[in-house]
N, C-alpha and C positions, 0 to 999 in steps of 0.2 A: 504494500500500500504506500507505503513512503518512497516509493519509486515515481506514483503518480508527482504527490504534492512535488517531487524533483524535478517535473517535468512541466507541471502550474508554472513553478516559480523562473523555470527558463520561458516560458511563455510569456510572463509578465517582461522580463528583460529585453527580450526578444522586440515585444513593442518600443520600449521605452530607445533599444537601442536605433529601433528605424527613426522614431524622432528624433533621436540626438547625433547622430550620425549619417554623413551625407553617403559613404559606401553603402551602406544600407540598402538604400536608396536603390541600388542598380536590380538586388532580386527584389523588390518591391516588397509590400508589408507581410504577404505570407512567406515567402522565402525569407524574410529576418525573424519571421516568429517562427518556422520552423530551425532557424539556423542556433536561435533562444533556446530552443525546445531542447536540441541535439546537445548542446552545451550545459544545458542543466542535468538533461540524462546523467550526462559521462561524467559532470562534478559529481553527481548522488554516485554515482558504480564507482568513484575511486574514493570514494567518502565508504564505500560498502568496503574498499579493500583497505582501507587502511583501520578500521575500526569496526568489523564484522560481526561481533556481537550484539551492539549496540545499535547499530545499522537498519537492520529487518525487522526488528520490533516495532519500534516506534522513528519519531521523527528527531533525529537530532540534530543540533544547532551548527556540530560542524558540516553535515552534511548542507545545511541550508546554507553556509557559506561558500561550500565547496562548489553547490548549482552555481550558484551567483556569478564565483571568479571561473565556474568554467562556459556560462554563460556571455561574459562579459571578454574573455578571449578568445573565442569562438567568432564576438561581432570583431572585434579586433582586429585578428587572423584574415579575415574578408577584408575589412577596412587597408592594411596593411599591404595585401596581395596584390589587390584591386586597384593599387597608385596608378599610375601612369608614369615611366620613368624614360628620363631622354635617352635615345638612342645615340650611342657615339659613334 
């Protein structure tokens, strides 16, 4: 169950980041909320391996941070990709 809410909370990002970021912008708002989505996943699954007891029970706080930052370089990672860099 606490895989969902990992998955809520890159959603949420996932918007916040198409508003705040113009790369974003290029896969339009459901490819940045899906791109949210995928980054919250993977912070929850490495939040699951680094603390696996704790993990699948209930929802914990480091897992909610771990969506967040992996939510958060996820839009990044695009952001960063996606430049446009001169050709020499």
């Amino acid at each position: 169950m606490s895989i969902f809410v990992y998955t809520f909370i890159g959603l949420i990002v996932g918007v916040l980041s198409f508003l705040a970021m113009p790369a974003t912008r290029l896969v339009g708002l459901w490819g940045g909320v899906l791109l949210g989505m995928a980054g919250g996943t993977l912070g929850g699954l490495i939040g699951t391996a680094i603390a696996p007891n704790t993990m699948y029970s209930s929802i914990n706080p480091l897992g909610i941070v771990l969506a967040i930052v992996g939510s958060l370089l996820v839009s990044v990672g695009l952001m960063l990709v996606s430049q446009r860099r001169p050709v020499s």
